[in-house]
C-alpha positions as CSV (number, residue, x, y, z in Angstrom):
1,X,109.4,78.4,161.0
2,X,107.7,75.5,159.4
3,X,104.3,77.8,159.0
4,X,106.6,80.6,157.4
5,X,107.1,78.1,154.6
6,X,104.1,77.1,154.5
7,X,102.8,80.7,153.3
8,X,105.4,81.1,151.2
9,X,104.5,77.8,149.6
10,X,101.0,78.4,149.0
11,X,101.6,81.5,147.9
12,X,104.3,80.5,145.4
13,X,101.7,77.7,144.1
14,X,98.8,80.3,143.5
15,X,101.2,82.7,141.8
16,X,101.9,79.6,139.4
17,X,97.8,79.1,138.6
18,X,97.1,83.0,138.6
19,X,100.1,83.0,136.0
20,X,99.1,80.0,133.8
21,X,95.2,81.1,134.2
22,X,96.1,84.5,132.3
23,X,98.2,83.1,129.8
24,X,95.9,80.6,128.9
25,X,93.1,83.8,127.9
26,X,95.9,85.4,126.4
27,X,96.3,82.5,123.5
28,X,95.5,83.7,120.0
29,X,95.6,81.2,117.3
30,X,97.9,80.5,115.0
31,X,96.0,80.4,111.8
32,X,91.9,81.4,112.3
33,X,89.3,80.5,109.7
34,X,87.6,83.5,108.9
35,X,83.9,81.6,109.5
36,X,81.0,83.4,110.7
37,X,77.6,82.6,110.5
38,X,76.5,85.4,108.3
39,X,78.3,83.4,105.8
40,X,76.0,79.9,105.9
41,X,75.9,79.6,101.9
42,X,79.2,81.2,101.0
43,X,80.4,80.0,97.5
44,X,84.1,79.8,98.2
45,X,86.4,78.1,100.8
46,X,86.6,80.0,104.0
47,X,89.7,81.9,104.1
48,X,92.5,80.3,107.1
49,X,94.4,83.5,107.7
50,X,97.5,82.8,109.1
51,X,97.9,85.2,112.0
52,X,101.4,84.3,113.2
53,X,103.2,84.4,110.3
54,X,101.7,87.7,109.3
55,X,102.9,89.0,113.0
56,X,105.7,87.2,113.0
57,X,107.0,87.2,109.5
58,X,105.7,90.2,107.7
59,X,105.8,92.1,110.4
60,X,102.4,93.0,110.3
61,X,101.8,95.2,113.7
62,X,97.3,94.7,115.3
63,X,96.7,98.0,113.8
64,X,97.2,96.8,110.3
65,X,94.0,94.9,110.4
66,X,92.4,95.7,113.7
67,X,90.8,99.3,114.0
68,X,88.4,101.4,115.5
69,X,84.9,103.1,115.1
70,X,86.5,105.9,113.1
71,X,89.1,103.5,111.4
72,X,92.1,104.9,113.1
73,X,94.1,101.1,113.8
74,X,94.8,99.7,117.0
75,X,97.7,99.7,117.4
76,X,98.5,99.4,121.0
77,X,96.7,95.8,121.0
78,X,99.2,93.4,123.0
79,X,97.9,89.3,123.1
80,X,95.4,88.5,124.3
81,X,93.4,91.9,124.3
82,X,89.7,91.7,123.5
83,X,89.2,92.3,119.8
84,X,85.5,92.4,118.0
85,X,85.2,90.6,115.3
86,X,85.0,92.2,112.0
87,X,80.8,91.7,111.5
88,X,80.0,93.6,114.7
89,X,80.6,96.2,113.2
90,X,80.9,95.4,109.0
91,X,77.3,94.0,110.2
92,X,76.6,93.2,106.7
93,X,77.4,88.9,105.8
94,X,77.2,89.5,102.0
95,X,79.1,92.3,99.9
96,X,77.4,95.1,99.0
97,X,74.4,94.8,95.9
98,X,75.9,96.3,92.4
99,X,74.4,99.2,91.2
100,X,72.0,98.6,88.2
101,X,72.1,101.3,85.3
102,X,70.5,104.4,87.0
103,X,70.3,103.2,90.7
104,X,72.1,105.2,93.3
105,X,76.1,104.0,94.0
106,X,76.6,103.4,97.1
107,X,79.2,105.9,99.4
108,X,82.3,104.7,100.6
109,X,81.1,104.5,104.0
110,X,77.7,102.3,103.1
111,X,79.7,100.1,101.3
112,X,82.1,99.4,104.5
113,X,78.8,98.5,106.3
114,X,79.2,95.4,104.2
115,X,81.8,92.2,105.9
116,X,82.9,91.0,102.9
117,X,83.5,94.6,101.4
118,X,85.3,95.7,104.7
119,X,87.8,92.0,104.5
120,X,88.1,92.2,100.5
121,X,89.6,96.0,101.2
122,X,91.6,95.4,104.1
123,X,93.1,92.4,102.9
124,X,93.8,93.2,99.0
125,X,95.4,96.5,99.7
126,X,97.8,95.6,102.0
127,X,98.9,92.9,99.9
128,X,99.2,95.4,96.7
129,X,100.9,97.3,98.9
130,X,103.1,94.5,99.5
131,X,103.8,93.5,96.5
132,X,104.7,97.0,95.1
133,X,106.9,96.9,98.2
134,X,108.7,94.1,97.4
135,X,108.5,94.3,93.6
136,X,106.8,91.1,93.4
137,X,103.1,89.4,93.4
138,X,104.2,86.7,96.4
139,X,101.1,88.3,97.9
140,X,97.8,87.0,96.5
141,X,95.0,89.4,95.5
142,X,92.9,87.1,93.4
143,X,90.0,85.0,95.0
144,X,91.6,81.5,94.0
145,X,94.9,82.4,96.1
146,X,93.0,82.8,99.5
147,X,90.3,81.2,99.1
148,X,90.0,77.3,99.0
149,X,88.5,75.1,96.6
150,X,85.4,73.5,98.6
């Protein structure tokens, strides 16, 4: 009898470490500073987007930020999934050059080659759309309001 309960035992404990060993990869921060590399001499204070209140608060869903290839969002993400970050793709650091009198404009699609382009976007359109929502401007859209002084 006692080796029955042994097995059990063991098997209980592993169950316990298999469980604890997936949560922990399935921890997403709280608030995540929006640093990358590609942005070594930026001129403003990195962003700290607060990812839980946005989730848990304004009921923003993965797809509302996170998207695919052909920009259709993601959103059957649950915690924890594997998400790129935004410059593996947006592979430009830097927003994209403006257009001197008589040079080309860039397309729609060259300018979301560009990170900070592909953030600015994302981020100030959902919050207009937010604040027409709501009727308000609790939302910022201006660099000063998400962007720290350095």
């Amino acid at each position: 009898m006692s080796k029955k309960y042994l097995i059990i035992a063991i098997t209980g404990i592993a169950s316990l470490f298999l469980a604890a060993s997936l949560y922990a990869g399935t921890k997403v921060e709280d608030v995540v500073t929006m640093k990358n590399a590609g942005y070594a001499k930026h001129k403003k204070g990195i962003v700290e987007f607060t990812h839980k209140k946005h989730a848990e608060e304004y009921n923003a869903v993965c797809g509302d930020c996170h998207h695919d290839a052909d920009n259709k969002p993601l959103n059957d993400l649950k915690i924890g999934d594997e998400v790129q970050n935004c410059i593996e793709c947006h592979t430009k650091a830097s927003r994209p050059p403006r257009a001197k009198k008589g040079a080309p404009k860039l397309s729609t699609k060259e300018k979301m080659e560009y990170h900070a382009y592909a953030i600015h976007v994302n981020c100030k359109d959902c919050h207009k759309k937010a604040n027409k929502k709501s009727g308000t401007k609790s939302a910022p859209t201006s660099c000063a309001k998400c962007h720290p002084k350095k």
